[in-house]
Backbone as XML, in Angstrom:
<?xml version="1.0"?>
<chain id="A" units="angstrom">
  <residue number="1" name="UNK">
    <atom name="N" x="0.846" y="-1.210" z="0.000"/>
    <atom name="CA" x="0.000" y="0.000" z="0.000"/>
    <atom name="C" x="0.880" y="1.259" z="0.000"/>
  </residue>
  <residue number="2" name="UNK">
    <atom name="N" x="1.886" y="1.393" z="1.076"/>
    <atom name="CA" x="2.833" y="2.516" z="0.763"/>
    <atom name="C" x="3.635" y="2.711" z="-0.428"/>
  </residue>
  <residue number="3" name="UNK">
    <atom name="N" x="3.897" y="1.865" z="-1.400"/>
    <atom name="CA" x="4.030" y="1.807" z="-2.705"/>
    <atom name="C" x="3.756" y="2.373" z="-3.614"/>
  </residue>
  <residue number="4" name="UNK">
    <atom name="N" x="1.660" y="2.273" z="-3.364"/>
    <atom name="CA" x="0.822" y="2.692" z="-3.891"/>
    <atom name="C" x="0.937" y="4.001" z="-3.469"/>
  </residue>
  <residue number="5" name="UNK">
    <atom name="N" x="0.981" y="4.421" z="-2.802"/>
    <atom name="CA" x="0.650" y="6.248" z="-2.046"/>
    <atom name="C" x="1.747" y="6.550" z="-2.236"/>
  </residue>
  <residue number="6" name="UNK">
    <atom name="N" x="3.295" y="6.166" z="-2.542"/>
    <atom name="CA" x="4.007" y="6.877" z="-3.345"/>
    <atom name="C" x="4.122" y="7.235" z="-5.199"/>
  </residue>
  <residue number="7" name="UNK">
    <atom name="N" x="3.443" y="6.188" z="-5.192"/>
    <atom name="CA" x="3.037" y="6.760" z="-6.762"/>
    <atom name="C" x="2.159" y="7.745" z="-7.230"/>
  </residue>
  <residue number="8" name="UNK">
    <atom name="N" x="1.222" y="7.866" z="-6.011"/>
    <atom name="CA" x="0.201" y="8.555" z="-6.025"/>
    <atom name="C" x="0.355" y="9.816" z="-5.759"/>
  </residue>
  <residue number="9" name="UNK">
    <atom name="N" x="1.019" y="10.381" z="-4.690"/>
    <atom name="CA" x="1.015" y="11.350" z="-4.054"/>
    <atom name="C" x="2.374" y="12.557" z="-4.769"/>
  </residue>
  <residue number="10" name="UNK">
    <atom name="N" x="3.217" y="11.952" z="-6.069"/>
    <atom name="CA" x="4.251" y="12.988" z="-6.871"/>
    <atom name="C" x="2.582" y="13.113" z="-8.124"/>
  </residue>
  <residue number="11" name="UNK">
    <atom name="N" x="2.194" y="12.286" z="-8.456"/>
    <atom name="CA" x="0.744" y="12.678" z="-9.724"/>
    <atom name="C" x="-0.147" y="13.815" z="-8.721"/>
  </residue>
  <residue number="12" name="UNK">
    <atom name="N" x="-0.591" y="13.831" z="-7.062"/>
    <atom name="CA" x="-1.458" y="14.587" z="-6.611"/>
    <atom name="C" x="-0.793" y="15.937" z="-6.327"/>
  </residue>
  <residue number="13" name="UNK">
    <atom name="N" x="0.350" y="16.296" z="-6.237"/>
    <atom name="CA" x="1.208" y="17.382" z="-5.870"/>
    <atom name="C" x="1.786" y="17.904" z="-7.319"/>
  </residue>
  <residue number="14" name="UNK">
    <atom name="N" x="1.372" y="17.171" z="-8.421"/>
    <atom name="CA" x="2.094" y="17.851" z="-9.497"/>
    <atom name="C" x="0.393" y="18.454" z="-10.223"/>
  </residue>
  <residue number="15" name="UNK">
    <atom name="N" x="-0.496" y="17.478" z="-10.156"/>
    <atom name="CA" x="-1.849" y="18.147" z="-10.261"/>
    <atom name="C" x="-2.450" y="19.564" z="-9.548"/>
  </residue>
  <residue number="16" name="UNK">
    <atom name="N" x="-2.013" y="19.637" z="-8.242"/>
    <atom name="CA" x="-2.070" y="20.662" z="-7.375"/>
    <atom name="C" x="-1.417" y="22.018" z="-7.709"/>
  </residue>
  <residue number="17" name="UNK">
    <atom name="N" x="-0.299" y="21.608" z="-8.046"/>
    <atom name="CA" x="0.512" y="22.434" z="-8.549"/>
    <atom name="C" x="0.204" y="23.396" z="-9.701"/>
  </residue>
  <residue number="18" name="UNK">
    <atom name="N" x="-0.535" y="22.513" z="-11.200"/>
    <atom name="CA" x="-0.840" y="22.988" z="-12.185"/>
    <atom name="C" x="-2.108" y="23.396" z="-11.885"/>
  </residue>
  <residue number="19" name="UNK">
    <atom name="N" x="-3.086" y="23.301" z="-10.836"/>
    <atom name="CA" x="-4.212" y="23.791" z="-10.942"/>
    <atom name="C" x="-4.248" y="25.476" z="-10.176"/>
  </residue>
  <residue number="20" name="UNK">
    <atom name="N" x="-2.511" y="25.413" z="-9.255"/>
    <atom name="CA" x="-2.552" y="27.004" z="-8.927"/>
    <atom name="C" x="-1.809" y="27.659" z="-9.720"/>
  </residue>
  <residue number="21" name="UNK">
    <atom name="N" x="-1.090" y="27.344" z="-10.454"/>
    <atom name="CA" x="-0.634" y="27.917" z="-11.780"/>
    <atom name="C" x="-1.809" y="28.302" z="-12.904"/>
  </residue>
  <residue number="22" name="UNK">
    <atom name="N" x="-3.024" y="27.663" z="-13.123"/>
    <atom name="CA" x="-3.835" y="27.948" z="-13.886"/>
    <atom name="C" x="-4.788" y="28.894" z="-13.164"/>
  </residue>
  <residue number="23" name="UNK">
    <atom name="N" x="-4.659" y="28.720" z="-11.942"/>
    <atom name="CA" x="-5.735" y="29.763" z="-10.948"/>
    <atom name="C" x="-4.962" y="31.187" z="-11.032"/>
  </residue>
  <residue number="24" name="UNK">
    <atom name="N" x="-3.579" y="31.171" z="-10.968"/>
    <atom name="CA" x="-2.677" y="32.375" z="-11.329"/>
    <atom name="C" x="-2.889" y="32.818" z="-12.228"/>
  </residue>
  <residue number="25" name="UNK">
    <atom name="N" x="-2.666" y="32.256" z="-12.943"/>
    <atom name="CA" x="-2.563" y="32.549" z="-14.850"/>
    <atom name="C" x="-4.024" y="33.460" z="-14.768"/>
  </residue>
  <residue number="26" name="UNK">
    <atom name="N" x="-5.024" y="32.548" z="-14.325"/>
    <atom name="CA" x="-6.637" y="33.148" z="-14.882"/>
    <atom name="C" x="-6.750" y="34.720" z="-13.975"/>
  </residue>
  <residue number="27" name="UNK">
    <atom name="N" x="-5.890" y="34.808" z="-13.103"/>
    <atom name="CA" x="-5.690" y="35.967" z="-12.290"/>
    <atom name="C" x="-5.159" y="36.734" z="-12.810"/>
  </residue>
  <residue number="28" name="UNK">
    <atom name="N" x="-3.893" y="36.590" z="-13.345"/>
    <atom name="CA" x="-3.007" y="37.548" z="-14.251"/>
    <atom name="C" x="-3.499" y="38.120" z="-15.246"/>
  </residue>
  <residue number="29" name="UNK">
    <atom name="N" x="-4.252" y="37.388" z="-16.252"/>
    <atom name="CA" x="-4.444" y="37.508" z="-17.298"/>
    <atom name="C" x="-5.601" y="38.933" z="-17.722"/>
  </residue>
  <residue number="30" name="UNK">
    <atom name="N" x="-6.198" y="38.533" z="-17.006"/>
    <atom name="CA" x="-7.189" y="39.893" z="-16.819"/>
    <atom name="C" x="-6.330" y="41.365" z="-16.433"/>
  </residue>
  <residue number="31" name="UNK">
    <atom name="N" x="-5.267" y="41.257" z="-15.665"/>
    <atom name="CA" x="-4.861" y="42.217" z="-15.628"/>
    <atom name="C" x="-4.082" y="42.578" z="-16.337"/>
  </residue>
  <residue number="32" name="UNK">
    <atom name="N" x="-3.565" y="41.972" z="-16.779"/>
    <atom name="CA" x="-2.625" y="42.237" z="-17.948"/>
    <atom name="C" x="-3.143" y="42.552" z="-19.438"/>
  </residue>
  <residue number="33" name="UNK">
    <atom name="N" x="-4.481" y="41.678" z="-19.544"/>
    <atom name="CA" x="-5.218" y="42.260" z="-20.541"/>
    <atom name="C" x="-5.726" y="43.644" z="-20.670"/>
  </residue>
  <residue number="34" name="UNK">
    <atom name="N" x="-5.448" y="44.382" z="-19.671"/>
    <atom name="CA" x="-6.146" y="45.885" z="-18.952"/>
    <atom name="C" x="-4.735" y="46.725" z="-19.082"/>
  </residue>
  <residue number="35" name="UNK">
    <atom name="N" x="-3.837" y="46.311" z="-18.662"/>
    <atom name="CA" x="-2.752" y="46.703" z="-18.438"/>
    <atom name="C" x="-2.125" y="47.014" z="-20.223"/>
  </residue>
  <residue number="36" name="UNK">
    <atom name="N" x="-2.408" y="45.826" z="-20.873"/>
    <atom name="CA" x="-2.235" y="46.182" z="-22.584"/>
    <atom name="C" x="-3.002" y="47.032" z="-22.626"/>
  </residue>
  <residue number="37" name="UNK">
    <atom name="N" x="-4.823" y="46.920" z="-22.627"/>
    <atom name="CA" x="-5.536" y="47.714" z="-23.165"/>
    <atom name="C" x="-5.348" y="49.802" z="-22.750"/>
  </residue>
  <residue number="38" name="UNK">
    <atom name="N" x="-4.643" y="49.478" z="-21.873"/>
    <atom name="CA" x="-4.693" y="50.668" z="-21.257"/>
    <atom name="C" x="-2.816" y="51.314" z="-22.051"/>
  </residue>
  <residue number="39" name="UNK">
    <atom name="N" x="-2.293" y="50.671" z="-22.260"/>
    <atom name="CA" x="-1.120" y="51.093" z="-22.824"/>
    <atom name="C" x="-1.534" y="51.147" z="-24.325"/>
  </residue>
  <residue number="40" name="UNK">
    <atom name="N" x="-2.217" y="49.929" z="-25.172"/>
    <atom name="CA" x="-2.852" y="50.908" z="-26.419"/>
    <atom name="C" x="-3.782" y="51.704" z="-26.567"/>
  </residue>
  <residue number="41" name="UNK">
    <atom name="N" x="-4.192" y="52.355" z="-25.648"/>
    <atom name="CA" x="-4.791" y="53.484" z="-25.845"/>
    <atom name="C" x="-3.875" y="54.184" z="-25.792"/>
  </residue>
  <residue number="42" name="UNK">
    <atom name="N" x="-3.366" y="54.579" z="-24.673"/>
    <atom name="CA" x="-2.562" y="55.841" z="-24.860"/>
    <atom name="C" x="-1.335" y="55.710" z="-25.807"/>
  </residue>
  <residue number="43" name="UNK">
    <atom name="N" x="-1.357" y="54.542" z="-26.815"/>
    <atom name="CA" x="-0.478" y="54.988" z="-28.155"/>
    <atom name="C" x="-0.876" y="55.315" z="-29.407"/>
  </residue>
  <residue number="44" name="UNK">
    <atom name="N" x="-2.867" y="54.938" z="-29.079"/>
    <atom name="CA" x="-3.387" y="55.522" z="-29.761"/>
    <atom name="C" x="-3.702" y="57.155" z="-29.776"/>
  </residue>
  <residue number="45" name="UNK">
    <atom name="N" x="-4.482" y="57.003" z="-28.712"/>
    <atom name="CA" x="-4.007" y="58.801" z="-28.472"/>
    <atom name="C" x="-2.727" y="59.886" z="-28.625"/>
  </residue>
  <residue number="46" name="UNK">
    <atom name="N" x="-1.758" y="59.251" z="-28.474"/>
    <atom name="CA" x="-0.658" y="59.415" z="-28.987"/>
    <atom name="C" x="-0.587" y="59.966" z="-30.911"/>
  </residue>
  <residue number="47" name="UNK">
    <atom name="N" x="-0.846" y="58.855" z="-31.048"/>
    <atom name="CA" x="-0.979" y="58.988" z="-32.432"/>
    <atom name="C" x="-1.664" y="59.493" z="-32.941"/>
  </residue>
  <residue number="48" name="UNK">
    <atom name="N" x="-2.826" y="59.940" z="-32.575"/>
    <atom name="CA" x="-3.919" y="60.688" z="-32.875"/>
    <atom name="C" x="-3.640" y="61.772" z="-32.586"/>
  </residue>
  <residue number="49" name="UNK">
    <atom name="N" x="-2.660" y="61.999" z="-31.322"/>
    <atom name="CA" x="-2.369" y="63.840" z="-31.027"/>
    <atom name="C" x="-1.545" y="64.393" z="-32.340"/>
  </residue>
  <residue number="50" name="UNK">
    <atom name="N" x="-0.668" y="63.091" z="-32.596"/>
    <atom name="CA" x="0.785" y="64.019" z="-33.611"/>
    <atom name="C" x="-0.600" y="63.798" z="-34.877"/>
  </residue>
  <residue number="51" name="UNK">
    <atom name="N" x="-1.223" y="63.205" z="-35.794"/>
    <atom name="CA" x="-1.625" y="63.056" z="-36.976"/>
    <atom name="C" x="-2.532" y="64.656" z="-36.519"/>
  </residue>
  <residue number="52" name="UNK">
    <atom name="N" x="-3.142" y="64.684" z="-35.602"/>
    <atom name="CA" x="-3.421" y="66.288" z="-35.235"/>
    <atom name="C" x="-2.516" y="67.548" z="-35.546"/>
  </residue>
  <residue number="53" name="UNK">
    <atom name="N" x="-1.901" y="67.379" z="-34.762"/>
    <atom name="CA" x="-0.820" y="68.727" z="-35.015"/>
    <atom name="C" x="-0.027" y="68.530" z="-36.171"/>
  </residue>
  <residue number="54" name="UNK">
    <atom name="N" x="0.361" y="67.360" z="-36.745"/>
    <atom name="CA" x="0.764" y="66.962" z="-38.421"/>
    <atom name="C" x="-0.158" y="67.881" z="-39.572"/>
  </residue>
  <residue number="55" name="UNK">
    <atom name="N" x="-1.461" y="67.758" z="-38.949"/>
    <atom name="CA" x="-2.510" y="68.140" z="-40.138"/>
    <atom name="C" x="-2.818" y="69.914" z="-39.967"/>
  </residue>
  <residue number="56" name="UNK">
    <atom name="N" x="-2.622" y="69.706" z="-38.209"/>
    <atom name="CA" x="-2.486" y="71.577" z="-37.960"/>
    <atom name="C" x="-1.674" y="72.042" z="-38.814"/>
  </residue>
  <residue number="57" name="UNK">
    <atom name="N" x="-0.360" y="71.443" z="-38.644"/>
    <atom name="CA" x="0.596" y="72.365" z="-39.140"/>
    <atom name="C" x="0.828" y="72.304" z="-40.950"/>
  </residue>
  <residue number="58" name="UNK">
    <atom name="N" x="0.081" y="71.287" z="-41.019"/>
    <atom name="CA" x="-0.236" y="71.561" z="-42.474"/>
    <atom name="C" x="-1.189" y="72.357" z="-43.413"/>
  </residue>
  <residue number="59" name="UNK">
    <atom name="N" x="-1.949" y="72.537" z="-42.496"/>
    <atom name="CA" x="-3.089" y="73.544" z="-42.722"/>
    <atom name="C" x="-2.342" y="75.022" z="-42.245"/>
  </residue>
  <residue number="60" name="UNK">
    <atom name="N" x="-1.861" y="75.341" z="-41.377"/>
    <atom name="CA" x="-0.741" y="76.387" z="-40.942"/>
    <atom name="C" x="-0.525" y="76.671" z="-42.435"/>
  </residue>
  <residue number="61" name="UNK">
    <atom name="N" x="0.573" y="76.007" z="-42.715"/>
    <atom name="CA" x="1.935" y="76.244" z="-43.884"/>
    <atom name="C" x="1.076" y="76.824" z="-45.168"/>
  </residue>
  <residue number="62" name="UNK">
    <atom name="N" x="0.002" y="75.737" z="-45.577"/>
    <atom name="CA" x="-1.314" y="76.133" z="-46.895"/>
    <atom name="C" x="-1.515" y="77.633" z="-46.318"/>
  </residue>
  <residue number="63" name="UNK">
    <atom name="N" x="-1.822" y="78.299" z="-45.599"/>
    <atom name="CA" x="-2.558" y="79.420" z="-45.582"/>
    <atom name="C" x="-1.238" y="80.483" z="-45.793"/>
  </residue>
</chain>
């Protein structure tokens, strides 16, 4: 029987293991998905400020 419960018990601790790694992961992930979403915005806005003042100052120069 102790045989048995050593075979058993490296499969129940390596299962354990991957199920708080996936409980992490599902934790992380959301924030990090926020954490992107929130950094492409502001490279969109970014980009949207200069294609702004690009087009100001092109309208500037025309007049």
């Amino acid at each position: 029987m102790s045989g048995f419960m050593w075979h058993v018990t490296p499969i129940t601790v390596l299962v354990s293991a991957v199920a708080v790694i996936v409980l992490v992961f599902l934790g992380v992930l959301p924030a990090l998905a926020a954490l992107g979403g929130i950094v492409a915005g502001m490279g969109v806005g970014w980009l949207v400020g200069r294609v702004v003042v690009a087009l100001a100052n092109r309208a500037g120069d025309a007049r």
